[in-house]
Each structure stands twice: as structure tokens, then as C-alpha cells.
C-alpha positions in Angstrom: 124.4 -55.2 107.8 127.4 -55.1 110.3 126.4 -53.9 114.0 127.1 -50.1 114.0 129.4 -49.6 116.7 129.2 -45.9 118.2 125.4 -45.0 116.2 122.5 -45.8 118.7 118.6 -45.2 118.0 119.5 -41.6 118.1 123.2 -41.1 117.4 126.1 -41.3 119.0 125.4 -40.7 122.8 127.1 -41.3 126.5 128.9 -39.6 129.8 131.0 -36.3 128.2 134.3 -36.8 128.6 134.4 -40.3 128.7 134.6 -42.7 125.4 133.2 -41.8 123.1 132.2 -38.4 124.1 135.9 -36.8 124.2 137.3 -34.1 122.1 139.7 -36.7 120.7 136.7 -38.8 119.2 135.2 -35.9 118.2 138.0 -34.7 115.9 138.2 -38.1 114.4 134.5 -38.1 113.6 134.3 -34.5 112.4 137.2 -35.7 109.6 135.0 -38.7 108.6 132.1 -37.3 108.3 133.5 -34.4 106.2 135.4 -36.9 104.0 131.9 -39.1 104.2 129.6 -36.5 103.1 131.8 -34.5 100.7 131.3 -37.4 98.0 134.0 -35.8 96.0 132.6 -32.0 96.2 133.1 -29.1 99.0 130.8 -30.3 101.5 128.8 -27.7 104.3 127.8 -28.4 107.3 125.5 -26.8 110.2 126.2 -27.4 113.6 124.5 -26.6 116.6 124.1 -27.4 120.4 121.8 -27.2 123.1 122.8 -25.5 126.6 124.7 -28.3 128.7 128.6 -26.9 128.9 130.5 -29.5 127.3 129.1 -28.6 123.8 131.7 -26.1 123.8 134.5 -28.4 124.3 132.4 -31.1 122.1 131.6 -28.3 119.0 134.8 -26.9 118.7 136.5 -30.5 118.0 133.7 -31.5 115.3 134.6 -27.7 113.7 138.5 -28.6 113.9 137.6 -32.5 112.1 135.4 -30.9 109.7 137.5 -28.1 108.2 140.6 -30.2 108.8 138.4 -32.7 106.0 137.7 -30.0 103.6 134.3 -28.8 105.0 132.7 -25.7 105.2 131.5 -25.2 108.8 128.3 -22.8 110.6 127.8 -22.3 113.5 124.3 -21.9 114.9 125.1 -21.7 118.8 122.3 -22.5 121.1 119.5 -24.2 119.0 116.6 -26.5 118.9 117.1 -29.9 117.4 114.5 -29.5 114.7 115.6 -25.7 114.1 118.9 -27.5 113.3 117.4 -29.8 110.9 115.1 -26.4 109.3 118.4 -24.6 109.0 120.0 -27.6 107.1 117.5 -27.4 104.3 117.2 -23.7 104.3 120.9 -23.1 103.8 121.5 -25.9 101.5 123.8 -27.6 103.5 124.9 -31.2 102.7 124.3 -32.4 106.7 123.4 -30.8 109.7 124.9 -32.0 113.2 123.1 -31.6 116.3 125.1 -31.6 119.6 122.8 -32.8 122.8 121.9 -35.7 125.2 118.2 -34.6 124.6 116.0 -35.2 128.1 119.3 -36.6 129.5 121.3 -34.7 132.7 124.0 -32.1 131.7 126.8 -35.0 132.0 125.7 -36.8 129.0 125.9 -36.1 125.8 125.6 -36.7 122.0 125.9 -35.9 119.0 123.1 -36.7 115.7 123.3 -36.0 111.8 121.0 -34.9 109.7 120.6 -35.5 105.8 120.8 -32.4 103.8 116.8 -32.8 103.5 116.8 -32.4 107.4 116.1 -36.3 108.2 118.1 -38.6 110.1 120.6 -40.2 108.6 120.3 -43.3 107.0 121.7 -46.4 108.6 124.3 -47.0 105.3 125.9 -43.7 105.6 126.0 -43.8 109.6 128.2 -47.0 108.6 129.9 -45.2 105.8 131.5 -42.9 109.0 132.1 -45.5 111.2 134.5 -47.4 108.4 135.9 -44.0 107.7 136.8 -43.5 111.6 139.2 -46.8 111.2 141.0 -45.3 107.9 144.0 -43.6 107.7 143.5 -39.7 107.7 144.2 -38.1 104.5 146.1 -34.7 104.5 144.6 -32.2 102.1 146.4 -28.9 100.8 146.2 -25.9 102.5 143.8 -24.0 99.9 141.4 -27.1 100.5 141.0 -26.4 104.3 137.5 -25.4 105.1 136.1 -22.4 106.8 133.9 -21.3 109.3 131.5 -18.9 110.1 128.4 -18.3 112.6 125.0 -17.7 111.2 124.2 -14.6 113.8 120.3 -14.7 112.4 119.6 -18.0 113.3 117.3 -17.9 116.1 115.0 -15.5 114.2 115.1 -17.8 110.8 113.6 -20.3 113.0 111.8 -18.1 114.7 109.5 -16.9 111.3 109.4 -20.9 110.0 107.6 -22.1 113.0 105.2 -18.8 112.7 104.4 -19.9 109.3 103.4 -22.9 110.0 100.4 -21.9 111.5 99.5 -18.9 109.5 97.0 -16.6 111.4 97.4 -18.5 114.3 96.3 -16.1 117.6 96.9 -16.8 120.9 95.0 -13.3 122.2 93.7 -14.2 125.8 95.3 -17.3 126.4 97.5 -17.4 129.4 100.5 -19.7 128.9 103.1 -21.0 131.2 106.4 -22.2 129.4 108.9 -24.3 130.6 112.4 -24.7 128.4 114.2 -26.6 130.3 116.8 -24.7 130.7 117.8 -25.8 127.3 117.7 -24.6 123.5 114.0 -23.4 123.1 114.8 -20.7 126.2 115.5 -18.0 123.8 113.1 -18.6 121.4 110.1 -20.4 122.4 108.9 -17.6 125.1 109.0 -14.3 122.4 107.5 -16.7 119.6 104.3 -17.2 121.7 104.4 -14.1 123.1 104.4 -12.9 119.6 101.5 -14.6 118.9 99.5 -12.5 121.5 99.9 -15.1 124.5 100.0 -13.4 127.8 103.6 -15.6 128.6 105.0 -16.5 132.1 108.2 -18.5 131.5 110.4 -20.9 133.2 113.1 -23.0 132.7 114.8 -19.8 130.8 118.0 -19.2 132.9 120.7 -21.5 131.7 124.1 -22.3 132.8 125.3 -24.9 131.8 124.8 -27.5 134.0 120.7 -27.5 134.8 119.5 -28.4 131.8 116.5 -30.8 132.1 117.1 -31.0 135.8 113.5 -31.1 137.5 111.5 -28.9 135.1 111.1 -29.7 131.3 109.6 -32.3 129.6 110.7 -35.4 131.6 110.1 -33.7 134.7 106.4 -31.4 134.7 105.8 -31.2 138.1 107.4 -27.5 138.1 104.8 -26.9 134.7 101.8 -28.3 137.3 102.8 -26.4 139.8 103.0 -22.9 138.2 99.8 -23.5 135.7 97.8 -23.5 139.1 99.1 -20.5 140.9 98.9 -18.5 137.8 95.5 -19.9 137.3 96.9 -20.4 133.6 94.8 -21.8 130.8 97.6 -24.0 129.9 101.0 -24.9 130.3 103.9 -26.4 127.9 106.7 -28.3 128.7 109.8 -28.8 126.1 112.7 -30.8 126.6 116.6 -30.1 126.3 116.7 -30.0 123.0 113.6 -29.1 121.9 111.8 -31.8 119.9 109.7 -33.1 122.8 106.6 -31.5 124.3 104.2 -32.2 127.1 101.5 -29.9 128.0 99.3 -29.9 131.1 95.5 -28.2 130.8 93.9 -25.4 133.5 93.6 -27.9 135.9 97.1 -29.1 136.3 96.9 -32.4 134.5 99.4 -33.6 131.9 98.6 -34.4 128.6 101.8 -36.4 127.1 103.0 -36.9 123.7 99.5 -39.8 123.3 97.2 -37.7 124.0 98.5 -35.0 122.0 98.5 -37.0 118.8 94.9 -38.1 119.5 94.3 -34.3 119.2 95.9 -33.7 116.4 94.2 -36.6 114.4 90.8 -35.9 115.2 91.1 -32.3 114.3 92.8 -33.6 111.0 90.2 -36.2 110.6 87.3 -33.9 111.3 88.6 -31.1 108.5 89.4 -34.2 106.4 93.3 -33.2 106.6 94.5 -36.5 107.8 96.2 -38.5 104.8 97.6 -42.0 105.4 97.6 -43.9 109.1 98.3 -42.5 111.9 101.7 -43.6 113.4 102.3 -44.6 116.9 105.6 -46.7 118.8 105.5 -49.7 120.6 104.9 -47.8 123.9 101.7 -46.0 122.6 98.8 -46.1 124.6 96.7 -49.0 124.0 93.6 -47.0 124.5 94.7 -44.6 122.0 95.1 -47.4 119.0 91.3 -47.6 120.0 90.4 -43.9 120.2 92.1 -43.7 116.3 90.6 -46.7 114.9 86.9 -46.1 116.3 87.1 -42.7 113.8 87.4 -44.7 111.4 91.8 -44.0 111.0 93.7 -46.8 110.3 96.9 -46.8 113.0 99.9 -48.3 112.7 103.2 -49.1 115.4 106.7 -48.4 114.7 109.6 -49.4 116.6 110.7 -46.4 119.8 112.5 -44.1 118.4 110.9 -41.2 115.9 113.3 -42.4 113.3 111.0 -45.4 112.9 108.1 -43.6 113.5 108.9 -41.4 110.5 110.2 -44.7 108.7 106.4 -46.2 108.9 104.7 -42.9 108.1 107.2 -42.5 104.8 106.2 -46.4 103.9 102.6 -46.3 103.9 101.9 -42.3 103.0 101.1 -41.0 106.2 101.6 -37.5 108.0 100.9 -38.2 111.3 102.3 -39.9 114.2 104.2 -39.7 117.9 105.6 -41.0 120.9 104.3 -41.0 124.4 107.6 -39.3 125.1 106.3 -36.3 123.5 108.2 -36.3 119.9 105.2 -35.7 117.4 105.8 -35.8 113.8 103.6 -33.7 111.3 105.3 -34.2 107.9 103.3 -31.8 106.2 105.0 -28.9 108.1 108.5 -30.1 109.0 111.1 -33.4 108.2 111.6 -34.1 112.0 109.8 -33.9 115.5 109.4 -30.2 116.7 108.2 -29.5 120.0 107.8 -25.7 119.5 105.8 -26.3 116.1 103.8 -29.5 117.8 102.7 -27.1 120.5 101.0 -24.5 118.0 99.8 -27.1 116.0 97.9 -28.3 119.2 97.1 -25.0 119.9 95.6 -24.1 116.7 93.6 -27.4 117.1 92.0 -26.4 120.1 91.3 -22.6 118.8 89.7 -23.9 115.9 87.7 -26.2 117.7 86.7 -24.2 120.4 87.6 -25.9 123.3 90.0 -26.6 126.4 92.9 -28.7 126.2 90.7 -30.8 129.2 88.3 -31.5 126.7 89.4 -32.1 123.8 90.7 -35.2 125.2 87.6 -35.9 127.2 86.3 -38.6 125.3 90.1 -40.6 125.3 90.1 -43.5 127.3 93.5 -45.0 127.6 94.5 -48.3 129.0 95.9 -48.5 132.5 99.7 -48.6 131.9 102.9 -49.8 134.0 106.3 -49.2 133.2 109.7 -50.3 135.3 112.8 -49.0 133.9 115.5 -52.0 135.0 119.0 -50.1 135.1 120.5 -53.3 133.3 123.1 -53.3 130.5 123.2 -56.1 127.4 118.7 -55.8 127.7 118.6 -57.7 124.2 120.5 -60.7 125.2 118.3 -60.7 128.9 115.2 -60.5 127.2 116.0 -63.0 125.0 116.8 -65.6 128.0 114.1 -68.6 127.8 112.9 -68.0 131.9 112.1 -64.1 130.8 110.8 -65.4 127.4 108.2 -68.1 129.6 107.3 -65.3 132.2 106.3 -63.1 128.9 104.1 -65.5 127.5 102.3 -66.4 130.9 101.1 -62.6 131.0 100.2 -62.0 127.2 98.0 -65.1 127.6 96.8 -63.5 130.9 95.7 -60.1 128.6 95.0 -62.4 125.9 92.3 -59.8 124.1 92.1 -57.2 127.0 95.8 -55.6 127.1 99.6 -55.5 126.1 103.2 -56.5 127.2 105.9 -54.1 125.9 109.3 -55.8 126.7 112.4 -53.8 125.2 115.9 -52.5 125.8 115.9 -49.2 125.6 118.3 -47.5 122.6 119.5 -45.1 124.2 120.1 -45.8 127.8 121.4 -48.9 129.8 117.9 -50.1 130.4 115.2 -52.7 130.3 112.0 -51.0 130.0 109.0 -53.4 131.4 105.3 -51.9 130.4 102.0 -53.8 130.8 98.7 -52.9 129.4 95.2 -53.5 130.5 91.8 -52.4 132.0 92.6 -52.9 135.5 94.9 -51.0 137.3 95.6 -53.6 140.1 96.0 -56.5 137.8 98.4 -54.5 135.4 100.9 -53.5 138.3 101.0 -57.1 139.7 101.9 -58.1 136.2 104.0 -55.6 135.2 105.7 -56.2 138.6 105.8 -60.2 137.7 107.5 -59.6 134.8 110.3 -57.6 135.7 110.9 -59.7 138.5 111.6 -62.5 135.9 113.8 -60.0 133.9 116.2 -58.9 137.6 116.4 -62.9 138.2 117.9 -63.5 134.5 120.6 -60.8 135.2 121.5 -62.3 138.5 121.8 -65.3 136.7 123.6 -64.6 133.9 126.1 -62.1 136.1 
């Protein structure tokens, strides 16, 4: 297949304002992907945005190429990227398009598709809009415009799926810090679990534009840590920009990220004998948490970063389950695509059901020590691939031989080369890890 030239691991994503995140590019992609997905019928398609300002700028152009195609347009406004991909299906629509940067700061952007069946889009028809962004645009006839309209219930649509998906679920007693990020779960995710009986102090709920993700959220919990031990909360629960990663941190401060979570999940699956298929992790996936899995007897299986590979594997071999470290847990018996907000009460219910803290239910997990360095470098494949980096790799896999892991990957969506080592000793790890990437900064110099 030909190299895809604007579609990353997770759509089309980079600095708004700059190429290709301008309203000029945007036009142009709105009219192919209309053209695209009308396959010779009136197509309709969802859009919506998380909180960063330029989605204004960046939804009104993809509105203007859509209708300009022949496409039916609605709006959603401020909305989680899994409510997007909810709203796709619920409305029969034939795509849904998400417009956020995800964890990223306010000055990046992006924009990702969905399949009518609320899944990413498969790699032929992200191809089938990038040949149609080269072609000559059509003009259609005036009665063939498309139209637009907001969906002014969205937010509570959502809102009653992700209640349903953990019918009966009460959260009477439990005192819960949230923190939104300041982006697309901040209207919704605090009355949802206040709903559910929580007593609810949120943060991360005020924004404007221009903080989204910026030291609180997901990516950044020291702000959750902070505020789940001055409330003296039972628990806290970070989401990030968008809304399809969470991170939670138990009554004593500590965080619980996106592995340990889907150790949770499986062993309350595999304990009520709800777990069908392997259990699906990423490259980047705890070491000591293949181990947990497989000592209850799960079979668990690595997919490529990204949750689109993740969900690939799971699909392949019949599975429900799996996750990323990053927080992005996928549960395929409840929705197409990662939710953070539904992840969280799945967790939750977990822990109800069982009885216990979010402190122990982890308790018996040992996980591997781990080091990652994030190298700022661009063109990672072609580095990595480099016979000096290649040799250095080899030297510590046969140092772990049996005890650990090397992880050694450009990163999909950002300019870096992400350097993680696995094993049972801290001290050793970090010298390695450190060894490594030291290999990896001398091949760039070289090559530069």
C-alpha cells in the first residue's frame, strides 16, 4: 500500500494554523471526504470538537467542504471522542469526524474519522481521501448542496449511554475528585457521576480555550494527587482533552495508569467468568502485567501503540478486552472505541462489586521496573533502523535475555523516539535505558 501522506496513527494531526492544520486544507478535506464517503448516495456526517479554540476556525471549514460535496452536516459542539463515535451509530450517520489534538497543548491539533459503526477508519478509505484531495473538485447543483444543523441534545444522549452501561451502578458514599482537563468531558463527566450518587468535587471544568491539558488531566495528575489528599477523597479520576483516556489515583494519592486499570478489569471479568478472548495490551505494556494476566490463567496478547491496533488484535482473535499504559482501555462489549468516562465506571463497578479499594485491588500486581526517554527527534524509523542503534539494541536484549524488555519505537504521533527498558532492577534498567538512547542521540548527530 502507498505511504499515506497526511493520516498518522491517529489521524491527521500537527501545529493549528500551520500545514496541514489550516482552514484552507480543511475545506479541501471536508469535500473529499464527502465525495469519499457519499459512494454515490447523500452522505451524513457528525462532527464534533473538544475545547482548544481553533476548532472553531478548524469545524467551520470541514462544515463548508462537506456541504460544498453534497453532505449533510451535525454539529455536536464540545464532545468527547468516543461520544462522537456513540452519536455516529446512534444517528445513523455514514462517518463521524472528531476535531482534537487529544493529550496534546491547545496549539496542536487534528482531526480523526470514524466509520459509520463508530470505528476508526480503515487504512483503504483514509487513502481513498487522500487521492481524492489531489483531484479536481467537482461542482454539484445547487439543490445537491448539503445542510446543516446542531444536535442541541447531544451531551445528554451521551450522557444516558454511558449510564447504561453500567446498569444499577451506585456510587452512594464514594467521594470522587474529577479532573477534565479543561477539555470535552467538563460538562458531562462531573453531573454523570454526580448522578450516580458520588459526592463530586471537580476540576479541570473551566475552559477557555487555550488550557486544555495544561498541567492537570490525564498526562499531567499531579493536580488529581494533590486534591484527592486534601479532600481526603476515596479516589480521584483523571481524563484527558478529548476524553478517551483515563488515569485514576486511589485514597492515598497514588496513580493507577491505563496497566493497571486493565489488570482490574480482567480479573474482575475473569473471576465472574465475563472475559472472552485474550486480553490485549501494546508494545509499551507493563511487563509485569503480561505476567499478572497469564498467571490467571488469560492468554494476553501485544498490539502495536496506538488503540486502533489494539482493537485490530482484539477483532482478530475474539477478544473484549485490552488497553494502553496511556490510559485508552477498550471494552468491546459496551462501546466500538476507547472511553474514558465509560472505562472509569467500569472500574468503578469492578471495585463495588468486589468490595474493595482501588489500592487493593491492584495489590497483588507486580510490574516490571520501567524507563522511558522521549528523544525529540524527527525521521525515528529511519534512526532506529541505523546499524550502531541496531548493535546497542541487541547488546541490552541479550543483557535482559529472560528477565526484561527493550521497546524501541518512533512515536506516531509526535516527532519522537521513545526509548523504554524493562526489568527487575531499577538501577540496572535506567543505566540501560540511558545506554540505549545515548546510541539513538549519537545516530542523529551522525546522520544530521
Amino acid at each position: 500500500m502507498t505511504e499515506k501522506r497526511y493520516f498518522g496513527t491517529d489521524g491527521i494531526r500537527g501545529r493549528a494554523g500551520e500545514a496541514p492544520i489550516t482552514a484552507d486544507f480543511m475545506l479541501k478535506l471536508g469535500r473529499a471526504a464527502g465525495r469519499v464517503l457519499a459512494s454515490g448516495s447523500r452522505a451524513m456526517v457528525v462532527i464534533g470538537k473538544d475545547t482548544r479554540i481553533s476548532g472553531y476556525m478548524l469545524e467551520s471549514a470541514l462544515e463548508a467542504g462537506l456541504v460544498s460535496a453534497g453532505a449533510d452536516v451535525r454539529l455536536l459542539g464540545p464532545m468527547p471522542t468516543p461520544a462522537v463515535a456513540y452519536l455516529t451509530r446512534l444517528l445513523g450517520a455514514s462517518a463521524g469526524i472528531v476535531i482534537s489534538a487529544s493529550h496534546n497543548p491547545y496549539w496542536d491539533n487534528g482531526i480523526k474519522f470514524f466509520n459509520g459503526n463508530g470505528e476508526k477508519l480503515a487504512d483503504d478509505v483514509e487513502m481513498a481521501i487522500e487521492r481524492e484531495l489531489d483531484a479536481n473538485p467537482v461542482a454539484i447543483s445547487a439543490e445537491r448542496i448539503g445542510k446543516a444543523a446542531r444536535v442541541d441534545d447531544a451531551a445528554a444522549r451521551y450522557a444516558d449511554f454511558c449510564r447504561a452501561s453500567v446498569p444499577g451502578l451506585d456510587l452512594s458514599g464514594l467521594r470522587i475528585v474529577l479532573d477534565c482537563a479543561h477539555g470535552a468531558t467538563y460538562h458531562i463527566a462531573p453531573k454523570l457521576f454526580a448522578g450516580l450518587g458520588a459526592d463530586v468535587h471537580a476540576i479541570g471544568v473551566q475552559p477557555d480555550g487555550l488550557n486544555i491539558n495544561r498541567d492537570c488531566g490525564a498526562t499531567h495528575p499531579a493536580a488529581l494527587q494533590a486534591a484527592v489528599r486534601e479532600r481526603a477523597a476515596h479516589l480521584g479520576i483523571a481524563f484527558d482533552g478529548d476524553g478517551d483516556r483515563v488515569q485514576m489515583v486511589d485514597q492515598g494519592g497514588a496513580l493507577a495508569d491505563g496497566d493497571d486499570l486493565l489488570y482490574i478489569l480482567a480479573c474482575d471479568r475473569h473471576e465472574r467468568g465475563e472475559l472472552r478472548g485474550p486480553v490485549v495490551g501494546t508494545l509499551m505494556t507493563n511487563y509485569g502485567v503480561e505476567r499478572a494476566i497469564r498467571d490467571l490463567g488469560v492468554e494476553f496478547l501485544r498490539a502495536n501503540v496506538g488503540d486502533r491496533y489494539v482493537l485490530q488484535v482484539l477483532k482478530e482473535h475474539g477478544g473484549d478486552l485490552g488497553g494502553e499504559a496511556s490510559g485508552h482501555i477498550l471494552s468491546l462489549d459496551v462501546c466500538s472505541t476507547g472511553d474514558g468516562i465509560i472505562s472509569a465506571l467500569l472500574v468503578l463497578r469492578a471495585l463495588r462489586r468486589r468490595g474493595v479499594t482501588l489500592a487493593q485491588a491492584r495489590a497483588r500486581l507486580r510490574r516490571a521496573e520501567q524507563v522511558t526517554i522521549n528523544l525529540p527527534l524527527k525521521d525515528g524509523a529511519a534512526l532506529i533502523a541505523q546499524a550502531p542503534v541496531q548493535t546497542a539494541r541487541a547488546q541490552v536484549e541479550e543483557r535482559l535475555r529472560g528477565r526484561g524488555r527493550v521497546v524501541l519505537r518512533a512515536s506516531g504521533t509526535e516527532p519522537l523516539v521513545r526509548v523504554t527498558v524493562e526489568g527487575p532492577d531499577a538501577g540496572e534498567v535506567a543505566q540501560l535505558a540511558g545506554a540505549l538512547a545515548a546510541a539513538v542521540t549519537s545516530a542523529a548527530g551522525n546522520s544530521g
